[in-house]
C-alpha positions as CSV (number, residue, x, y, z in Angstrom):
1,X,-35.2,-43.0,-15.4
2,X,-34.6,-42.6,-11.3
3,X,-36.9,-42.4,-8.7
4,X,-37.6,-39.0,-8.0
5,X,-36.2,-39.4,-4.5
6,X,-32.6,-39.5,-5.8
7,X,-30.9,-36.3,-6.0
8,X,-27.5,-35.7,-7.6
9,X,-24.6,-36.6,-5.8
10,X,-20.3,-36.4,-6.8
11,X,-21.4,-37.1,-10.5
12,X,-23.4,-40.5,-9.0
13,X,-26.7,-40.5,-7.5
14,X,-27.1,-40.5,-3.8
15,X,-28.6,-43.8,-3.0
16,X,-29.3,-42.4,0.5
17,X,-33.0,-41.6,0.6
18,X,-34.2,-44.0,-2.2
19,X,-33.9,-47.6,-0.4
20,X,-37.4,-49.4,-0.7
21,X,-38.5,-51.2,2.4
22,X,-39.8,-54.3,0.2
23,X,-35.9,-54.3,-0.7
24,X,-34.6,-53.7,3.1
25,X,-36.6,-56.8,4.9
26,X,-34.7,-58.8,1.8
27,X,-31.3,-57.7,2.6
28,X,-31.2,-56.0,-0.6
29,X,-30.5,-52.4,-1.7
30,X,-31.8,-50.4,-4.4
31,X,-30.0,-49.4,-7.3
32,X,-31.1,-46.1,-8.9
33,X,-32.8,-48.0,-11.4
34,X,-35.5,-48.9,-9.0
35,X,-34.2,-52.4,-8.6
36,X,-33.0,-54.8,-5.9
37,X,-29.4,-55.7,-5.2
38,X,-28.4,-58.9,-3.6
39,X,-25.0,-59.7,-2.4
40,X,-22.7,-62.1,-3.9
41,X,-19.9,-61.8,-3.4
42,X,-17.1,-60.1,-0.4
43,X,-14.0,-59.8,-1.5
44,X,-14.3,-59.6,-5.2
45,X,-10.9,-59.1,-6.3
46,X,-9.3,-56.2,-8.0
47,X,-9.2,-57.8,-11.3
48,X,-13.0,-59.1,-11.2
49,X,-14.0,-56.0,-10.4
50,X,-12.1,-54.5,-13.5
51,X,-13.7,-56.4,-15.8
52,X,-17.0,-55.7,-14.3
53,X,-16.7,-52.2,-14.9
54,X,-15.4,-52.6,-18.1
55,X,-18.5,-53.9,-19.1
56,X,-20.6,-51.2,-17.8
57,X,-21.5,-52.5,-14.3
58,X,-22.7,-49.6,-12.2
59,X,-20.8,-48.5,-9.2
60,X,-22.0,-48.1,-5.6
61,X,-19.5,-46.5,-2.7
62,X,-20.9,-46.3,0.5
63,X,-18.8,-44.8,3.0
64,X,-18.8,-46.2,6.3
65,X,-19.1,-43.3,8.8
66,X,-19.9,-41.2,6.7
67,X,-23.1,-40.2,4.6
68,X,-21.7,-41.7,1.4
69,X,-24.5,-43.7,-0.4
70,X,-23.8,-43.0,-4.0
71,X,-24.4,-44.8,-7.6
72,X,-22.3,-43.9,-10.1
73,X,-22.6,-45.0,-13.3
74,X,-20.9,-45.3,-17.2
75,X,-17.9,-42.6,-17.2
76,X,-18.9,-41.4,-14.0
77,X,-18.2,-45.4,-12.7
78,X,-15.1,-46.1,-14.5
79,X,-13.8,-42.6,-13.0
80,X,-14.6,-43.3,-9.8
81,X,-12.8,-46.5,-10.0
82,X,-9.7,-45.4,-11.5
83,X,-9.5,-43.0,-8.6
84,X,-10.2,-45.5,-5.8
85,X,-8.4,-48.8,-7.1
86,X,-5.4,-48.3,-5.8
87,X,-6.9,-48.7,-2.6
88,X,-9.0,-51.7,-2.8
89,X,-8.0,-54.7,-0.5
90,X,-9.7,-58.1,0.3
91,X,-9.2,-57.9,4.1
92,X,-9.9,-55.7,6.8
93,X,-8.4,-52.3,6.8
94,X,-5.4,-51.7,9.2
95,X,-4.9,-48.7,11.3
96,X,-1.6,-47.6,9.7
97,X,-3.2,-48.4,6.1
98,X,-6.3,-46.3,7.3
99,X,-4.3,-43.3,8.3
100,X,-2.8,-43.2,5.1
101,X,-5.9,-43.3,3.2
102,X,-9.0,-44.4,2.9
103,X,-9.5,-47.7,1.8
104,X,-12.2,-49.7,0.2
105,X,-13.4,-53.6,0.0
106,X,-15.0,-54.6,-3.5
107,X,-18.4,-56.9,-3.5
108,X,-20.4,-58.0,-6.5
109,X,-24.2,-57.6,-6.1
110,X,-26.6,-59.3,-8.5
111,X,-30.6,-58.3,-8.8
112,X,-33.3,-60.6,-9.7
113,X,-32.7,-60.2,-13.4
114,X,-29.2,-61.3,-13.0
115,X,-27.4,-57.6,-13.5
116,X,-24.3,-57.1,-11.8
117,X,-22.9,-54.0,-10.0
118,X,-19.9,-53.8,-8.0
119,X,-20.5,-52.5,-4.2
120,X,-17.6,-50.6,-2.7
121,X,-17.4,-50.3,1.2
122,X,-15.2,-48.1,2.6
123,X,-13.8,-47.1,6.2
124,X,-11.7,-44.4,6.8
């Protein structure tokens, strides 16, 4: 079902190594489902994203920083989520905020067949 490039990663898929150049000149990414991911939307709120993975919307995280690239997806997804919500804002990070912990802005990213997924940056 993934590329064979993808290797296991937190219970998600690193996402690292398995970005198609086709994808990159477009400003996309590619899920682990071999597809392109367009932005559209910053600053999706809280509740968006919610209902997004509610209905099954894969997850991406990419720490920035760090080498944090992954996919997570079904329980895996909603997991992740539960455990990082709390700390997603629609601004920028401050420094008291970041010393607390890290802290994570929420996108939606669409792909040429109209399939959502909700794209997690974080700074720390």
């Amino acid at each position: 079902m993934y590329p064979s490039r993808l290797v296991l990663f937190h219970h998600g898929i690193d996402l690292a190594e398995g970005q198609l150049e086709e994808h990159r000149d477009r400003g996309m990414i590619t899920g682990a489902d071999g597809r392109g991911y367009l932005r559209q939307a910053t600053k999706t709120k809280r509740r968006v994203a919610d209902a997004l993975v509610a209905l099954g919307a894969p997850l991406i995280l990419e720490m920035l920083g760090r080498d944090q690239f992954g996919w997570f997806e079904g329980e895996a997804a909603r997991a992740k989520w539960a455990k990082v919500r709390p700390h997603v804002i629609s601004t920028q990070p401050t420094g008291k905020q970041l010393s607390k912990h890290e802290m994570w802005n929420a996108g939606v990213w669409e792909s040429e067949t109209g399939d959502e997924l909700l794209y997690l940056t974080g700074s720390c």
